[in-house]
N, C-alpha and C positions, 0 to 999 in steps of 0.2 A: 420368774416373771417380774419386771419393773414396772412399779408404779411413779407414775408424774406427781409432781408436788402437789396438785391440785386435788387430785384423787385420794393421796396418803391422807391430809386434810381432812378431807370431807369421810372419809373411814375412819379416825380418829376423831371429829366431832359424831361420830353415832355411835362408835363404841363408848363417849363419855357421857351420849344421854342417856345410852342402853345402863350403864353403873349408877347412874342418878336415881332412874327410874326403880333399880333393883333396890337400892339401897331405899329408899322412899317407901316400895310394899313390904320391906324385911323389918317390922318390927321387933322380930327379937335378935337383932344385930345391934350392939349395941358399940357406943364411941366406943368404950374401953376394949370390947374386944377386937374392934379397930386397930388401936393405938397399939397393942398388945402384941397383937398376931403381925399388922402391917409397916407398923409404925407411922400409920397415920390418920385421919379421922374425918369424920364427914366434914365437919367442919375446916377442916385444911383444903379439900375439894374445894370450899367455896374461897379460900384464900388464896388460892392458886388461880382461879380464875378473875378473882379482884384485880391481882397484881399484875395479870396480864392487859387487864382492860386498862388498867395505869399506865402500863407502860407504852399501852397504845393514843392514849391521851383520852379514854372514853371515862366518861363521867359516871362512877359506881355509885353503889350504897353503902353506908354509915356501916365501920365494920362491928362484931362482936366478939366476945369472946373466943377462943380456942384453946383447949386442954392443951393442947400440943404445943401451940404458940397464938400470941394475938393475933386478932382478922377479922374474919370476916362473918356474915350471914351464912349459917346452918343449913348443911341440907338437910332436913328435917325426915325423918320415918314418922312420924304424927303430924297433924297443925299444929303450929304456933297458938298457944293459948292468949283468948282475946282480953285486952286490957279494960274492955266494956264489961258493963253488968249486964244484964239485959234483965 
């Protein structure tokens, strides 16, 4: 069966929020066993998407660190711990 560009697309943007989304409730998945096993880390998911948004001339977010390599925003399996007290 052939799929049109459009469709390939759109089945690969849901396979990669379906792995966002996994990786998000799998708290005991950790970067390293990422890094490890795939060679490569939540955090590189988000650098991959950075650099595409770059390349499209879309305006991203301030990157961070990456074990793997510099980048970008973490996809996070917790929240982001708050810089407030409360």
């Amino acid at each position: 069966m052939a799929i049109d560009d459009k469709t390939r697309t759109e089945l690969e943007a849901a396979v990669f929020r379906r792995l966002v989304e996994h990786l998000r409730a799998r708290h005991d998945v950790q970067n390293i066993d990422l890094m490890n096993l795939a060679g490569f880390c939540r955090n590189c998911l988000s650098n991959w998407m950075k650099e595409e948004a770059d390349a499209k001339g879309l305006a991203g977010r301030p990157s961070t660190a990456c074990p793997m390599r510099p980048g970008s925003r973490p996809i996070r399996a917790r929240p982001a711990p708050s810089n407030s007290r409360r």
